[in-house]
C-alpha positions, 0 to 999 in steps of 0.5 A, a space after each residue: 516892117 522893113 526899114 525901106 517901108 518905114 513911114 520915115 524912109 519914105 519921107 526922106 526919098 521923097 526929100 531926096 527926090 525932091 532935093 535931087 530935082 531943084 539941085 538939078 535945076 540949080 546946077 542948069 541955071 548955075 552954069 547958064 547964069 555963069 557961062 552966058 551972063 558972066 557972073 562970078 561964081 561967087 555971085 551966081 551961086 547964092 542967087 541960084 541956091 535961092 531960087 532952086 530952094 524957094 521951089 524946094 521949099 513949096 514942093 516939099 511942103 506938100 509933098 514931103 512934110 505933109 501934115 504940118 501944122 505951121 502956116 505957110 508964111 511961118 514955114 516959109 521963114 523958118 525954111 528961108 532961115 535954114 537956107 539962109 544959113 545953106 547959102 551961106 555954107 554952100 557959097 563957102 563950101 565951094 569957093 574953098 574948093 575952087 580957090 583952093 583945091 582948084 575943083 572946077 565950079 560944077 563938081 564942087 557945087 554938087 558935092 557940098 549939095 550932099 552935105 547942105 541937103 542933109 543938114 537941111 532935110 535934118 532941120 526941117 524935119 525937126 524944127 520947121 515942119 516939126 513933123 518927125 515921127 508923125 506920118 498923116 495919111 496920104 488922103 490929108 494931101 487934098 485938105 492940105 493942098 486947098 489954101 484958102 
């Protein structure tokens, strides 16, 4: 089997994509909170990370980390954990670049993504949705998507 076909490799695009489209969503909601409310950077991107990960964290719990035995509420705690954490680093990540390297809030937002995004894909996958390795059929999403 090629590695592109691998059950892994799959899951980690579907992750990518995911995470592409909330990053996409962050950085429009960032630059509006920032240009037409006036919210300090500093302020404003922890908000925005917040919202954009919390639709991460549903999209990819049906989409990407399927099969999953944790419950919803468990997951998403764990998740809010791991994000917590991601803030944090995201909001230190590019102060730094701003205040000292002077980067415009935009580009140095999107460049931390990189790192915090795979750091959290890691956690997830391994710890939170304990699903590495395990590759349910895609026919398990109906029995997954129907929450009491």
């Amino acid at each position: 089997m090629s590695a592109f076909r691998s059950p892994a490799f799959i899951r980690f695009l579907r992750y990518a994509t995911v995470g592409v489209t909330t990053l996409a969503f962050d950085l429009l909601l960032l630059a509006f909170v920032i240009e037409v409310f006036h919210i300090p950077y500093y302020t404003a991107v922890p908000l925005c990370f917040a919202i954009a990960v919390s639709i991460n964290y549903l999209i990819s719990r049906f989409h990407v980390f399927h099969g999953t035995e944790r419950s919803l509420h468990a997951g998403y705690f764990y998740f809010l954990l791991s994000a917590g954490t991601g803030a944090l680093l995201t909001t230190s990540g590019v102060a730094l670049l701003v205040e000292l390297l002077s980067f415009h809030y935009l580009p140095a937002r999107l460049l931390v993504a990189g790192f915090v995004g795979m750091a959290n894909y890691l956690l997830n996958l391994h710890f939170n949705f304990k699903v590495v390795g395990l590759h349910p059929p895609r026919e398990n999403m109906k029995k997954v998507v129907d929450i009491p």
